[in-house]
N, C-alpha and C positions, 0 to 999 in steps of 0.2 A: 787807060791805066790808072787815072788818078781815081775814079772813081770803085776798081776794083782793091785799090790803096785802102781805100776810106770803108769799102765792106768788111774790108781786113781787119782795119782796127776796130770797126763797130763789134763785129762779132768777136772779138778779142778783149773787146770792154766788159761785154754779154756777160762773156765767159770767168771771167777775173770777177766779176760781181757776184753770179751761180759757185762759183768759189768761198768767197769769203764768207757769204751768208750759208756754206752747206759747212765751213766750217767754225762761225759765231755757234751754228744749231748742236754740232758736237760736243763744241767745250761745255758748253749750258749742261748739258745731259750727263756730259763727264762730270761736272761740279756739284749736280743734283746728286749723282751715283755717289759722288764720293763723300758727300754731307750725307746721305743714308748711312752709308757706311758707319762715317765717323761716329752719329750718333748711336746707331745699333751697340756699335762696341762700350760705347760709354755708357747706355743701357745695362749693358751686359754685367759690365761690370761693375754698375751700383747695385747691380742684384746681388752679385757677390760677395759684396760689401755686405749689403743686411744680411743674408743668409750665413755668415759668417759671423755676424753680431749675436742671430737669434741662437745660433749652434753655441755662441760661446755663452748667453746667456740661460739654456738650457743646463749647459754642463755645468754653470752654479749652481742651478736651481739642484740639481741632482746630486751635488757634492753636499748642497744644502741639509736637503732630504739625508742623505745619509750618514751624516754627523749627528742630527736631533734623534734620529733611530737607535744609531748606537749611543748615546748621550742616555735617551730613557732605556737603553736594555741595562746600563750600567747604574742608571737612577734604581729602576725596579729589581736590581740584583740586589741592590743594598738595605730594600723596606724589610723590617722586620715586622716578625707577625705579631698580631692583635694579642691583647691579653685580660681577658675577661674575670671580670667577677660579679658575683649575681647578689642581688637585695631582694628577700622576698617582702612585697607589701599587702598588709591582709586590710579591707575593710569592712566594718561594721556598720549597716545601712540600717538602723531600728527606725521602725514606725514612732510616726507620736501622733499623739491627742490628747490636746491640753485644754481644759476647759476650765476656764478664770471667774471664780465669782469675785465681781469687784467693787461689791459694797457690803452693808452690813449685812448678814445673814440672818438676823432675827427684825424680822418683821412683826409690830403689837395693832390689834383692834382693839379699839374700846368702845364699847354701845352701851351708854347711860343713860339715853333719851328716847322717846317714843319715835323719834323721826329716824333717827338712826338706827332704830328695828325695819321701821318701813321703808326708808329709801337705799339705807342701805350705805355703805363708805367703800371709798376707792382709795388708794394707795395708788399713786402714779409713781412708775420708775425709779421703785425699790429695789429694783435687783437689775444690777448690768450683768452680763454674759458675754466673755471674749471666748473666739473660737482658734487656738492653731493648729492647723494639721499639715501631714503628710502622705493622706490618703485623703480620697473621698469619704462624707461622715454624714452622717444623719442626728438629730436632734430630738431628744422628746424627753416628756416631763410626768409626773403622775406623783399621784399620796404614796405614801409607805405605806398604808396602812387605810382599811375602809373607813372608819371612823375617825374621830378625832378623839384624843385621848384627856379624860379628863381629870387634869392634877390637883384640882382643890373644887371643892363645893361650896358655894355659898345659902342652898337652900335644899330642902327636900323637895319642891316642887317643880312639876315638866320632866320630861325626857332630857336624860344625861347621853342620850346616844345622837351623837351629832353627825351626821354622814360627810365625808369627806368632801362631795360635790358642794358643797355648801360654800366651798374657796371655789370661786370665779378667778381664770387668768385669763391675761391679753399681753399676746409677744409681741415685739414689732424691732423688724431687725433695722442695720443703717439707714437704708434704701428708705422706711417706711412702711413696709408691708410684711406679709409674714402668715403661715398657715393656720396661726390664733391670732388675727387681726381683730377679731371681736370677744369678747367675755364670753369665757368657755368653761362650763362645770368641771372639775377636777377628779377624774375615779383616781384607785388605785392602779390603774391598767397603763400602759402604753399611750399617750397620747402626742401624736405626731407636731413638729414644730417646724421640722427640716425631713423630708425625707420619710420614705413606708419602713416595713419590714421586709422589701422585695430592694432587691438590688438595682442601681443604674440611677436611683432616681436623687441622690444625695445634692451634696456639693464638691466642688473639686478642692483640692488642697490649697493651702492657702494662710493667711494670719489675718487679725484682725486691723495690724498695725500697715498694712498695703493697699487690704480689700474691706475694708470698714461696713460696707452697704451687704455684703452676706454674710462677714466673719463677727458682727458686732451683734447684741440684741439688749434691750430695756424690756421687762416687765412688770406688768401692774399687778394688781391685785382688787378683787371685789368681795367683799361679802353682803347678802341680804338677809338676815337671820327672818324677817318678819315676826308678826305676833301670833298666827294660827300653829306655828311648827312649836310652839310652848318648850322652850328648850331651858333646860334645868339653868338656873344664873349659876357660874361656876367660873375659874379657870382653866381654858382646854389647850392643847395644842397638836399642831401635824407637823409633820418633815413633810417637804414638797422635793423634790429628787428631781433632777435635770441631768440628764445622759447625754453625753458623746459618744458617740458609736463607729465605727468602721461600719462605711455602706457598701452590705454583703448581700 
């Protein structure tokens, strides 16, 4: 008996133990369920919370918006219109070309001696030439006239008919160089300094006081009378003529 006493309680210990730990496993599972729970809802309703926030700051934004709309229909109700008056402005665009002589214009040879027949005199940078333009221009020089005209006589003898060529020139512009870089007989004709009688080939527009080395020029002067061309002893003279041109 004592011993089926003692299976009694064992298995009655058993049991009481399969108990408490079948109900420790419950509550656990209950207390997990119920913290899910708890936090879902708390979730829940922080979402509510900002969706509520965004909702209400949306409806600013939108109250916003339509205050500044009707703010400018009210703004732009009130502009008055433009009120114009006209200036008419006319301009006058003239060409120029200016060509400067800028020294004395009378240039004198005197030949009283045998060497001075035969070698001859040079005049160094008697005549300056300032160029200003607004176009492109060409340059050139020549006699008025074929001969040299002669205004007093001092003797019957020799030829009183002097030909023009008989004046030697030499141009030479800022730069140093120049299309009569060397002593060049003088006709009455066209003789090029800057530029042909064909177009394109001039200089560009320009002043002397910017572009000095193509707008500026010195020239010389030579005569060689010699003693075989027997030319009457007299007083003569030429105009020498120096053109600015529009290069056409």
């Amino acid at each position: 008996m004592k011993k089926i006493f003692q299976i009694k309680n064992c298995v009655s210990g058993l049991l009481t133990k399969i108990l408490e730990k079948k109900q420790n496993f419950f509550r656990r599972h209950i207390l997990i369920y119920e913290n899910k729970f708890i936090h879902s809802h708390i979730e829940t309703f922080n979402l509510n919370i900002i969706l509520m926030k965004k909702v209400s700051q949306l409806r600013a934004v939108a109250v916003a918006v339509i205050l500044s709309i009707t703010f400018a229909s009210q703004v732009n109700a009130q502009v008055l219109p433009d009120d114009n008056e006209f200036v008419y402005v006319a301009m006058d665009l003239q060409g120029v070309l200016d060509l400067t002589l800028a020294t004395d214009p009378n240039v004198e040879f005197t030949f009283n001696t045998i060497p001075s027949y035969v070698n001859g005199i040079i005049k160094p940078n008697v005549t300056e030439l300032r160029v200003e333009s607004t176009v492109p221009w060409d340059l050139y020089v020549q006699a008025e006239t074929v001969n040299w005209a002669q205004l007093q006589a001092f003797s019957s003898a020799g030829t009183s008919t002097v030909p023009s060529t008989l004046l030697e020139v030499r141009v030479i512009d800022g730069a140093g160089s120049s299309a009569l870089s060397n002593f060049t007989a003088l006709p009455n004709t066209r003789l090029n300094i800057v530029g042909t009688v064909g177009a394109g080939d001039g200089i560009a527009a320009g002043t002397y006081l910017t572009t000095p080395d193509s707008h500026f020029f010195r020239v010389d002067y030579r005569i060689v009378p010699t003693l075989t061309a027997q030319y009457q002893a007299g007083f003569y003279g030429l105009n020498v003529i120096y053109t600015l041109a529009e290069d056409l």
